[in-house]
Residue, then its C-alpha position, 0 to 999 in steps of 0.5 A: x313721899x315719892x310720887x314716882x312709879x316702881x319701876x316695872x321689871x320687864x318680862x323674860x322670853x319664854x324661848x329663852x326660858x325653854x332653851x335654858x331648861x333644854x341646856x340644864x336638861x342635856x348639859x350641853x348647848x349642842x345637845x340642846x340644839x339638836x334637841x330644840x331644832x336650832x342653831x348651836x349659835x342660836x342657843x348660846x345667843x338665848x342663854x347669853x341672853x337670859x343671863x344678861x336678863x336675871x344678872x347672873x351666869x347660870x353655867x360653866x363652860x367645860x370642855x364638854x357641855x357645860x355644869x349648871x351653877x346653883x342659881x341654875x339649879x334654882x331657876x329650873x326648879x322654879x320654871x321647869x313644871x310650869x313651861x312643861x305644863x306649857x308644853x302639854x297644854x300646847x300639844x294637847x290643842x294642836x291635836x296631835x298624838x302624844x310623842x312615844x315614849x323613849x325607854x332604854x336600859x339593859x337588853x335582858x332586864x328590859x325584854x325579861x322583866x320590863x317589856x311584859x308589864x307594858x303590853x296595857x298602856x299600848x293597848x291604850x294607844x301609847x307609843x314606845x320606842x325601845x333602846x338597849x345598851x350599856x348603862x354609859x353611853x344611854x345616860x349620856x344619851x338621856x342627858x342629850x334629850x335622845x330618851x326619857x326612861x333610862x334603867x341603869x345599872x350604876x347611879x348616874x353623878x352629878x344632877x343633871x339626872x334624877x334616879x331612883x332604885x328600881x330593883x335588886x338582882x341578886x347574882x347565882x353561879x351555875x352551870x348544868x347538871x353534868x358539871x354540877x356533878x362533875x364538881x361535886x365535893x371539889x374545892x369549888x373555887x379552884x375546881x371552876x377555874x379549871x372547868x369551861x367558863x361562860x361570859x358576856x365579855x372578855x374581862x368577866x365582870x360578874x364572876x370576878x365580883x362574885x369571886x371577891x365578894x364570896x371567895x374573897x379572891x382573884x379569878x384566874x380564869x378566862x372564858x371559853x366562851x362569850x355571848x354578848x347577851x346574858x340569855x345567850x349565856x343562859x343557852x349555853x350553860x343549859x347546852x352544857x358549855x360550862x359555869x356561869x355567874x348569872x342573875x338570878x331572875x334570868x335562869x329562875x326557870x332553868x333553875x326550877x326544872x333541874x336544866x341548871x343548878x346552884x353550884x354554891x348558895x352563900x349566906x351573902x350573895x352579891x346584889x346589883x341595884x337596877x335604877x331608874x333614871x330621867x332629866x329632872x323636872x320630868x316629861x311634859x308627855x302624859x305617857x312618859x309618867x304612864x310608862x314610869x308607873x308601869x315600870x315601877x308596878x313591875x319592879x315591885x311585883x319582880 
């Protein structure tokens, strides 16, 4: 029988543990870094570390950021609730006031559908701060810890984010009453590339894929004119500048009192998946799964 002790695996650095998580979290040791409030040399030095520690690498090194291995992926999901529970606890008794919620998305989807259904939760005293943008850069910006609720109008790739669907926008294409008659009994595709149309940006993303997806067609036209705000497009159909593809929960009022009309009604229309997306392993902010909550309530409802 061996009398000779086991020998006792020494203890990680639970620094080192959260600098990783903030490495996974961001995908980048610069991210991370600002994220922390340390050094980039630092944060390499603490995973280098940590890997030493377990035995294994735990990320590739890219020209930009860096990919987490399936053992990284492993580590993470064993450590990320705990050291976030950590941080809660910590928080908590340092008595200060929860951090806001960061949220960014879609500025017309936000303002419209979203910021209403939260009016509860800061009247509970909870903080928010709101962004809007497109869809890439904000992910990106999400992995880089700058939010923590982003709504996409993509799924992200890969699994640095964790995503799920929020809700379905269903697109219509209108335009006001004068050229709704003016268009009557015409070929419609052809006659609205000859008619003033509205956009969001120069290359017509929505039109052009309404156009495939319901004429099975090119586009040929060009804008007359462009607002880089989708309820801005709104104003300027209801002004009578012209068409417009449009999601349908943007002009539902318009719609309803005869100020635009549907210039077509397919069988199929074409539909947009709105998602919602944060870093995996969640928030260790009470008010970030309040704010979630809220947000998923009102997807339902809309």
């Amino acid at each position: 029988m061996d009398d000779r002790a086991a020998p006792v695996p020494r203890p990680v650095d639970l620094n080192w543990l959260r600098t990783f998580l903030a490495v996974y979290r961001s995908g980048s040791f610069t991210a991370a870094a600002e994220q922390l409030g340390m050094s980039q040399s630092t944060v390499t030095t603490q995973v280098r570390s940590l890997e030493e520690r377990l035995g294994r690498e735990l990320f590739e090194r890219r020209a930009r950021g860096v990919a987490p291995l399936p053992y990284a992926r492993d580590v993470a999901a064993q450590v990320a609730g705990a050291l976030d529970r950590l941080t809660g606890l910590t928080a908590g008794a340092s008595g200060g006031a929860a951090e806001p919620v960061r949220l960014a998305g879609p500025a017309e989807f936000l303002c419209t559908v979203l910021l209403p259904s939260l009016g509860p939760p800061v009247a509970d005293g909870v903080r928010l701060r709101v962004a809007t943008g497109l869809t890439q850069p904000l992910l990106e910006e999400l992995r880089a810890g700058r939010h923590d609720l982003v709504v996409a109008t993509q799924r992200p790739r890969g699994r640095t984010l964790e995503s799920e669907p929020l809700a379905d926008e269903e697109f219509v294409l209108v335009a006001a009453p004068r050229w709704a008659q003016a268009l009557s009994g015409r070929d419609l595709p052809v006659a609205l590339e000859s008619a003033p149309l509205v956009s969001y940006a120069e290359d017509l993303p929505i039109a052009r894929r309404y156009w495939r997806h319901v004429f099975g067609r090119r586009l040929g036209s060009q804008a007359a004119v462009t607002v880089p705000d989708l309820r801005g497009v709104v104003a300027a159909v209801v002004a009578g500048m012209g068409w417009s593809v449009l999601p349908g929960y943007l002009c539902r009022a318009e719609l309803a009192s005869g100020e635009v009309q549907l210039l077509h009604e397919p069988e199929d229309p074409p539909i947009n998946t709105a998602y919602l997306v944060q870093r995996p392993g969640g928030s260790p902010n009470p008010d970030v799964a309040a704010v979630r909550d809220r947000i998923r309530a009102a997807a339902r409802r809309w």
